[in-house]
KEKE-3310 file (N, C-alpha, C; in steps of 0.2 Angstrom, whole numbers, plus 5000, padded with zeros to 4 digits):
npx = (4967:4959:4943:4931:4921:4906:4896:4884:4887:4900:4890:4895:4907:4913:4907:4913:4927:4923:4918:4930:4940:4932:4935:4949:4952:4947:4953:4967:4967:4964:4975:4981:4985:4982:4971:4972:4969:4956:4952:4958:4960:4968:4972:4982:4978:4971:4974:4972:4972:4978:4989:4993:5008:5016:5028:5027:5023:5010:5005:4993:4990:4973:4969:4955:4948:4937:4942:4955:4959:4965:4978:4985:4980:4988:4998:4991:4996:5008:5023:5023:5009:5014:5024:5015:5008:5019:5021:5008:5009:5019:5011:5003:5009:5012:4999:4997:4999:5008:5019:5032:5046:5047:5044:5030:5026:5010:5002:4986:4979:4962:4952:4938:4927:4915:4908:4909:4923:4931:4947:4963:4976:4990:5003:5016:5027:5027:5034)
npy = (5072:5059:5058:5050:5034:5033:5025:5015:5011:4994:4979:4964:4954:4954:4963:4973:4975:4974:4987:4995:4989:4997:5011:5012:5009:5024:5031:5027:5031:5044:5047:5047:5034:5022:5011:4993:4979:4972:4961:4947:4933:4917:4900:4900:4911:4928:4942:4959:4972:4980:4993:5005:5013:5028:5022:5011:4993:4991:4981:4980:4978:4979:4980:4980:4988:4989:4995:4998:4989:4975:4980:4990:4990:4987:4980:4968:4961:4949:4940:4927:4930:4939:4934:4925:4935:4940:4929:4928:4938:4935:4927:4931:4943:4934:4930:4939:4957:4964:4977:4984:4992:4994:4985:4984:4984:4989:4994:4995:5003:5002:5011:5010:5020:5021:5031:5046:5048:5035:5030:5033:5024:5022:5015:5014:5006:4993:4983)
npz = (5041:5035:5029:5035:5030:5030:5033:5044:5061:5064:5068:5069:5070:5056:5048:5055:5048:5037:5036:5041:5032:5020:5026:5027:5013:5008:5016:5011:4995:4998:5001:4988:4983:4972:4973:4967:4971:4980:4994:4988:4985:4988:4988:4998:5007:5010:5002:5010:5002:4988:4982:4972:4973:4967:4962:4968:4972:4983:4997:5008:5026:5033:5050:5059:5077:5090:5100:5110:5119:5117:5111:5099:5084:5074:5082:5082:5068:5069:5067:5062:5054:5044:5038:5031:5022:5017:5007:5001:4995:4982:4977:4972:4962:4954:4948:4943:4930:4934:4938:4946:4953:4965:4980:4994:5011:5020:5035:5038:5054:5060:5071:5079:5086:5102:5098:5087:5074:5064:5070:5061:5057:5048:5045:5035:5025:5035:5040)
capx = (4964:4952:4934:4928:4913:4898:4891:4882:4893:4896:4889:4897:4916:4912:4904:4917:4930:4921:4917:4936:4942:4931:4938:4956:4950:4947:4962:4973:4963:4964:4984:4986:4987:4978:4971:4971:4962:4953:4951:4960:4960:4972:4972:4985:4975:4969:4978:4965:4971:4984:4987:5001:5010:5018:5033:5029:5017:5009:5002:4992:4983:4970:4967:4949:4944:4933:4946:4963:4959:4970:4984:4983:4977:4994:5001:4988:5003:5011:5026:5018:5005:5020:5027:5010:5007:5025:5018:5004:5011:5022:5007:4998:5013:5012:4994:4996:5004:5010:5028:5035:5053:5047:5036:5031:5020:5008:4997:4981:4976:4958:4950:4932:4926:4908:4906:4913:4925:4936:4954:4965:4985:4994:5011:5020:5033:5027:5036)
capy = (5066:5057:5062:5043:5034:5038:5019:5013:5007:4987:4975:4960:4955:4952:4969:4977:4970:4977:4994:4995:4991:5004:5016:5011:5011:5030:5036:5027:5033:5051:5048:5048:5026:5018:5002:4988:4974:4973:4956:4945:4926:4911:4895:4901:4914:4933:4951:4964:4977:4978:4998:5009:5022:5028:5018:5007:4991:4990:4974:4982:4974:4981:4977:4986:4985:4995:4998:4996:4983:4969:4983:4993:4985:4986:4973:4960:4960:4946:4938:4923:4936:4944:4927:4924:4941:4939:4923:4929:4944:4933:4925:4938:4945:4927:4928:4948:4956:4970:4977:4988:4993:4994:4982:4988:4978:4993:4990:5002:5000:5008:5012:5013:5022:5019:5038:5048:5046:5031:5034:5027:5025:5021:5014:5013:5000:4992:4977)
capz = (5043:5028:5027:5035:5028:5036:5037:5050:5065:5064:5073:5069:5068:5050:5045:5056:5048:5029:5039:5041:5024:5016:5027:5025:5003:5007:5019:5004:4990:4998:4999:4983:4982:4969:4975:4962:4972:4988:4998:4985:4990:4982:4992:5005:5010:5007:5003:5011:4997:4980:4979:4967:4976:4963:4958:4975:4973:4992:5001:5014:5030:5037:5056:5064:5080:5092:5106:5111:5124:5115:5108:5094:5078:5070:5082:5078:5062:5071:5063:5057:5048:5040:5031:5025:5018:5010:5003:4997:4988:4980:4974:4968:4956:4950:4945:4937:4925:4938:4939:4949:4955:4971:4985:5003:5017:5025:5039:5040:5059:5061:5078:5078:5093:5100:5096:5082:5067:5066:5071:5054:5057:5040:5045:5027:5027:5041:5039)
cpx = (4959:4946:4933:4920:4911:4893:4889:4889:4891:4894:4893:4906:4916:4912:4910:4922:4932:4920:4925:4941:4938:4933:4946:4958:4951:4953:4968:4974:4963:4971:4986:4986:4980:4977:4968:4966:4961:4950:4953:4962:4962:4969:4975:4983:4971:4973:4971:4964:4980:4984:4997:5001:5015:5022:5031:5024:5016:5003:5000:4987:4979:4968:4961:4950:4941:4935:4951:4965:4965:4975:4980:4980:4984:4998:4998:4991:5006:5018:5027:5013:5010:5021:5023:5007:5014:5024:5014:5005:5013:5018:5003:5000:5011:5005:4993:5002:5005:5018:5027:5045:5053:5041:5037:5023:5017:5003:4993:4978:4968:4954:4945:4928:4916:4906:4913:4917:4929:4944:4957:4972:4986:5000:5015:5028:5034:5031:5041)
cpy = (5065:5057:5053:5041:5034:5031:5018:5010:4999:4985:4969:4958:4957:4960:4976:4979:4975:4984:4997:4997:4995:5008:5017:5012:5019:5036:5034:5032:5042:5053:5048:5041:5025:5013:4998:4982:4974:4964:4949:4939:4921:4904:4894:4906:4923:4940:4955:4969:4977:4985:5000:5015:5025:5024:5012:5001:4987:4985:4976:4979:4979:4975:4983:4984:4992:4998:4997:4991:4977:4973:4986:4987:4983:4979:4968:4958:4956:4943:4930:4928:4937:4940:4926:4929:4943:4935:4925:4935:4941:4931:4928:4943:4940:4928:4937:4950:4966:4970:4982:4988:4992:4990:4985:4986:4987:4990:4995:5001:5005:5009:5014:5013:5022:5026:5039:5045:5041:5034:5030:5031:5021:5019:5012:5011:4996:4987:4974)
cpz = (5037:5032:5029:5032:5033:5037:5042:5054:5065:5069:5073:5066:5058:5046:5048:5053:5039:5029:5038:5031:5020:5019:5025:5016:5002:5011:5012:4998:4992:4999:4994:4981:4977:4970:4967:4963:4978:4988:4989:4988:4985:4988:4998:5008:5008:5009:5004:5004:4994:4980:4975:4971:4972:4960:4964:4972:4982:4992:5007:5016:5033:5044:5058:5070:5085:5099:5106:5118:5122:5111:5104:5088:5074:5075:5084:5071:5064:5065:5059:5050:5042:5035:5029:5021:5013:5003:4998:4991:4984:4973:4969:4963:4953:4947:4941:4936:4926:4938:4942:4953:4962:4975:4991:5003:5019:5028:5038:5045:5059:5067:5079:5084:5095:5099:5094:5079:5069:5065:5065:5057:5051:5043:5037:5032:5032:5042:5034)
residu = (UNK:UNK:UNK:UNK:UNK:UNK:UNK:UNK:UNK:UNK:UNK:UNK:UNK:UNK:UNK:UNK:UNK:UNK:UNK:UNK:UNK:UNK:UNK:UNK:UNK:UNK:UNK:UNK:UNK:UNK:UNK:UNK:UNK:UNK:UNK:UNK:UNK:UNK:UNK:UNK:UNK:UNK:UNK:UNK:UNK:UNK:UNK:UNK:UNK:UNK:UNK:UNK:UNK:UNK:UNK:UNK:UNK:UNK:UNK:UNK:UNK:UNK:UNK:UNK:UNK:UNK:UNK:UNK:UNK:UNK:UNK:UNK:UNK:UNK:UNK:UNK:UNK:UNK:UNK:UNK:UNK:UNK:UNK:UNK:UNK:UNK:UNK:UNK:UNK:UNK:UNK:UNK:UNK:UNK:UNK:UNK:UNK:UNK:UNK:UNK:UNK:UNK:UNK:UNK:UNK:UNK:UNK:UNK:UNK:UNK:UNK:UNK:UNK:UNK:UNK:UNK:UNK:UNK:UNK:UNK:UNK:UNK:UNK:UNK:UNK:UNK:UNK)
# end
């Protein structure tokens, strides 16, 4: 399990949201993944994170939330979501001067409990 950061807990969706993605920065980042860019935004919308897994380049969403009252976080990935995160990949080769042999969607669901560490799920290839 990664060493989570140790920020305050959020309060607001927003802060949740950025609480998340720095944790999900450091469950990657302790697998081995190189993230290239974090919260990247074109006009059709934003990739949370851009990371190298070796030969792979990964398009990974982060979902938080602070229970499992509405599902896990991995299935707020809807299939709408999906085609827009195709999209925006797509996009996002177009504006870098990234190659790789291989692309893969991950989700990083995180579960941030009102006590203790957040729970972090990695689905690789989730989509």
């Amino acid at each position: 399990m990664p060493t989570p950061d140790r920020s305050p807990r959020p309060g607001s969706r927003a802060a949740l949201g950025a609480y998340g993605e720095r944790v999900a920065v450091r469950a990657l980042t302790d697998a081995g993944l190189t993230v290239l860019d974090r919260n990247w935004r074109c006009r059709d919308g934003e990739l949370d994170l851009v990371a190298r897994d070796g030969d792979a380049l990964v398009f990974c969403e982060v979902k938080t939330r602070t229970g499992s009252g509405f599902g896990s976080p991995a299935e707020a990935v809807t299939p709408v979501k999906r085609r827009r995160l195709r999209a925006l990949a797509s996009a996002w080769l177009a504006a870098h001067d990234h190659h790789a042999p291989d692309l893969r969607f991950d989700v990083v669901g995180i579960v941030v409990p009102a006590t203790g560490r957040p729970q972090v799920t990695h689905l690789r290839n989730a989509f």
